[in-house]
Each structure stands twice: as C-alpha cells, then as structure tokens.
N, C-alpha and C positions, 0 to 999 in steps of 0.2 A: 702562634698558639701552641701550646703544649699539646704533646700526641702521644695516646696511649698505643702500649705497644700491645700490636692484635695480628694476630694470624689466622686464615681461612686454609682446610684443607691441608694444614700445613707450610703455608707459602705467606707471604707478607701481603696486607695491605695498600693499595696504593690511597695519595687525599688530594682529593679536589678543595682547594681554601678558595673563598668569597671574603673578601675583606671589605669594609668600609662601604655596606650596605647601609644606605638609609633609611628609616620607616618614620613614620606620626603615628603615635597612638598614646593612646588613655592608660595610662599608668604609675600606681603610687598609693600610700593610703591617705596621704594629707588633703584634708579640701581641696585646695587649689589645683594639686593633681587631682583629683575625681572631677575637675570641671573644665580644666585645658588640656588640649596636646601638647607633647613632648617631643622631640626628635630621640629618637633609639639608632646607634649605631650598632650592626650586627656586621659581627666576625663567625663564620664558619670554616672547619674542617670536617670533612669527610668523608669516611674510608670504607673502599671499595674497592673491587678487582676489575679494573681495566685493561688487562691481557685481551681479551677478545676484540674490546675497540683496537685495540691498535695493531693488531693483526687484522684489520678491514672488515671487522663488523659493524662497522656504523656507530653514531651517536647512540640509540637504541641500546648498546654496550655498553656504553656508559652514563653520563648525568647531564642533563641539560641546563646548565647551571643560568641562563637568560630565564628561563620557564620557570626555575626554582626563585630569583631570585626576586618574581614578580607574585608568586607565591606565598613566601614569607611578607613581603611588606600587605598583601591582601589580609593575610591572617592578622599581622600587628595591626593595621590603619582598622580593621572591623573590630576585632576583639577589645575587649575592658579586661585590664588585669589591678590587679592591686599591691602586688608583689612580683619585683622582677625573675625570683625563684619560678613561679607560675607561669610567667611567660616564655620562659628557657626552655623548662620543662613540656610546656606545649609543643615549640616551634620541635625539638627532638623527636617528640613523640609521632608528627608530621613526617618529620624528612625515614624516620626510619620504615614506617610502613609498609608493607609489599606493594610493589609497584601494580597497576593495573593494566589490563589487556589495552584499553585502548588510550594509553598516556604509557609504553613502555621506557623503560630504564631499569641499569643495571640497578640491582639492593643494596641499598646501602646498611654496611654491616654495624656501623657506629658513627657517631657526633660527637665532637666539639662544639659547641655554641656559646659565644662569650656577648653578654648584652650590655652597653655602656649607653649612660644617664649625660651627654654631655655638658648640659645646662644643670642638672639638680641641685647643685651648690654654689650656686648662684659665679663660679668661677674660682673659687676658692680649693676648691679640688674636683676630680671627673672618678665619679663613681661607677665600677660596671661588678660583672659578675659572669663566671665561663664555669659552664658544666661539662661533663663526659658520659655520655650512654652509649649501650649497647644494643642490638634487637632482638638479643635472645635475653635483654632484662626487662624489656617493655609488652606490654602487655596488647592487643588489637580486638577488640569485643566485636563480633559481628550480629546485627539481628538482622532479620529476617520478613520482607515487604510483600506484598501483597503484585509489585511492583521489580520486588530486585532485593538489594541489600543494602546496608548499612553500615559504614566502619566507624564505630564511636573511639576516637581520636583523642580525644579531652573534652572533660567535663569539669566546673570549675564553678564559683558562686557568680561570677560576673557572664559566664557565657560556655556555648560549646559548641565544640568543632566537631564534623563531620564529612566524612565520604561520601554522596549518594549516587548509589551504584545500579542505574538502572537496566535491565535486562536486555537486548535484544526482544525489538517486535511491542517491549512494554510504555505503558505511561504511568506520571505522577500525577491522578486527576488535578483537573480545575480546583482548586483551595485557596481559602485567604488565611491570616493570624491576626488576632486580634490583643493581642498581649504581646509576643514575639516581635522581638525587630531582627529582619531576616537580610544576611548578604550572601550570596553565591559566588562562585567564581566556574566558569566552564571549564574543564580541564579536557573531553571529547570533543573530538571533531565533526561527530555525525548526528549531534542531538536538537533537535527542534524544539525549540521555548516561545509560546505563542503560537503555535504553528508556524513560525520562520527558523529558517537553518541560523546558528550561536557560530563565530567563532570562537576557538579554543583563544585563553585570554580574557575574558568578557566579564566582566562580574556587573553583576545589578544588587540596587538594595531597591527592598519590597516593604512599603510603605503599608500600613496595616491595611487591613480589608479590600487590598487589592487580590484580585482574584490574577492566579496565575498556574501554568501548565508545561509539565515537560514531556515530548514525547521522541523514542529512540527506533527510528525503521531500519538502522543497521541489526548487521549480525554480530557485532559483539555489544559487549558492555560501553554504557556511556558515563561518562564519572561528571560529577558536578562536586565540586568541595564548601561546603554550608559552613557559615556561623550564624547562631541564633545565640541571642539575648535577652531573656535569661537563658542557660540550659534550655534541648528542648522540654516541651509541654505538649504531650501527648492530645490534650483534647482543647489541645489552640493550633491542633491540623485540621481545618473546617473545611470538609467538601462542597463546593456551591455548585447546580448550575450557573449557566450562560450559554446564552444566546450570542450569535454573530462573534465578529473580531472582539479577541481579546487587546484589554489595552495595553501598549508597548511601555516599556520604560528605556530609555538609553544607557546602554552599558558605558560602562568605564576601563580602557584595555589596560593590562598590568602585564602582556608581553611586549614585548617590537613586533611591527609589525610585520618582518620575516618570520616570527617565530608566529605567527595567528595566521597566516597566513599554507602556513605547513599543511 
C-alpha cells in the first residue's frame, strides 16, 4: 500500500499493515447489491509511534491489531453502505479516534484503507478503492448523556456508528427501539448487559422491542461500539420498565478467544 510521508514531533512514523482481511457486508447501489452480501477484502496501514512498545511498554503502546481486526469486520458485516467511498471513509474515521481509557492503545496518527470488490465484475476485473487520512483532518463530535458520552464516529443515509462511553458507577436504562435495528460490539471489560458480566469481543444484535440494559460498577469508563440503522433516532430510544430477568440474547465473539479473554 502506498504511505504517505508523516512525521510526529519531528520523528517518523512507524505502520502496522493488515492485509487481506475479510468482511460480508451490504454494499453497492444496484439492486442486487442492496439485497446480497458481498465479500470486501480490506488492506490496512497504519501510522503510529511504537517507540515505547518496544522499549517494554507493552501492547498498550502500541495497536492490537486481532482486537482491530474483529472490529472492522463488526462494523462492515452490520453496516449498509452504498458506496465503497462511504465505507472507507467510515472504517478511517474509526481507526483514528482517541483511544479510550478502558480499550488503551497507542493513537493512531493516520490510515491507509484500501477496500476491494472481488466478485463485482463478475471476474472480468477486481475493483477496489484505497484512501489516506489523517486525525488532525478528521473530525470526533462528542455529546453528552445523562449516562456518559458519545463519540458520533459516522453518520450516513444507510446507518451510523457510535462510541457509547459509559461513565463509572453509570447505566443505560432498560429501553427498547422500535424503528432502529441495533448491533453492539463490547469493547470494555468491566460492563454488565443484562445484569451479567460481557466479555470484551461480544457484539449482540437487538431485535426491536426487546428491552435491554447496560450497566458499569467499575471506575473507569466502559465503551461499547453501536451501529444503528438508520442513523440514530432520538425518540426511537424508549425507556421501558421491567420486572425480573431481563431477556438474554447470545453474543456473537469477533475476538479469539485470548484476546476476550484479556
């Protein structure tokens, strides 16, 4: 992959590359793609200063690149795009974000992301498409919950991505959606969904009018990574009681199991 030349502080860039990552997801604007998956092959580079891992600061230092890479396929396999621009542009706009307290890793200063179509032409040629951003050109909107915060990530006509960054000591009451088709992915180690401990890894999708809860007894922040379809919708977040056990759904893990296991 081509790598732009970028300097921090003065000093060079190191790139972690993921090559020949797989994902499924819904992508295209022809019929046929708006109603099949596709396979998307992703190529990443990504530059960052791993001087301190390798002076024995730990992974922490630098990029968990198993953790990332069960990451992007969560976001491709939930999200709807229509244009492979949009889905580039997402997956960037992800990796560059400030890291969180309780998911650390070094910052990643800039991306390469190259996305390849390898069925879309039926064989006759393999279509793809590779961007360059940086994260002093990307933008991170945060609002502000009743609850914690929110890192609005991408928002897009087919869907959007989110951080939800719940506080120490806080919860996401019991709510269902009724419009919304919602998927999660656990990024924290310390958060309770249902009132059972999640391992980091775990992503559920929430079937509408299911009622569901998060709640975080650690001290720091607990991060959960949302896609909702469409964009959210403010007043398709419906507080409900309940009584007794809430109902489970079975997670689906997009780490290894050493890494959910952490």
């Amino acid at each position: 992959m081509q790598r732009p030349f970028l300097t921090t502080n003065g000093r060079s860039l190191d790139a972690i590359e993921v090559r020949g990552l797989r994902a499924d997801c819904i992508v295209g604007v022809y019929p046929e793609e708006r109603r099949t998956v596709q396979t998307l092959q992703v190529d990443l580079a990504l530059f960052l200063d791993t001087r301190a891992a390798a002076a024995g600061a730990g992974l922490e230092a630098s990029l968990d690149y198993a953790r990332l890479a069960g990451e992007i396929r969560f976001l491709l396999e939930s999200c709807r795009f229509r244009l492979l621009e949009t889905a580039a542009e997402a997956l960037c706009s992800y990796i560059l974000a400030p890291p969180t307290a309780d998911a650390p890793h070094a910052q990643v200063e800039a991306v390469s992301v190259r996305l390849t179509k390898p069925g879309a032409l039926g064989g006759d040629a393999v279509p793809s498409l590779e961007i360059h951003r940086s994260r002093e050109e990307m933008g991170f909107p945060v609002e502000e919950k009743k609850w914690g915060r929110v890192d609005v990530l991408h928002a897009s006509q087919g869907c959007g991505i989110y951080r939800l960054r719940i506080a120490p000591g806080a919860s996401i009451p019991t709510h269902v959606h009724q419009a919304m088709e919602e998927r999660e992915l656990i990024l924290g180690s310390n958060l309770l969904l249902q009132g059972r401990p999640v391992a980091p890894g775990s992503a559920f999708r929430w079937p509408k009018d299911l009622p569901h809860r998060y709640d975080n007894p650690a001290q720091v922040e607990g991060t959960i990574l949302c896609v909702d379809r469409p964009a959210f919708l403010p007043h398709d977040e419906i507080e409900v009681a309940h009584e007794g056990e809430l109902p489970w759904v079975e997670p689906v893990p997009f780490y290894p199991a050493a890494e959910r296991a952490r």
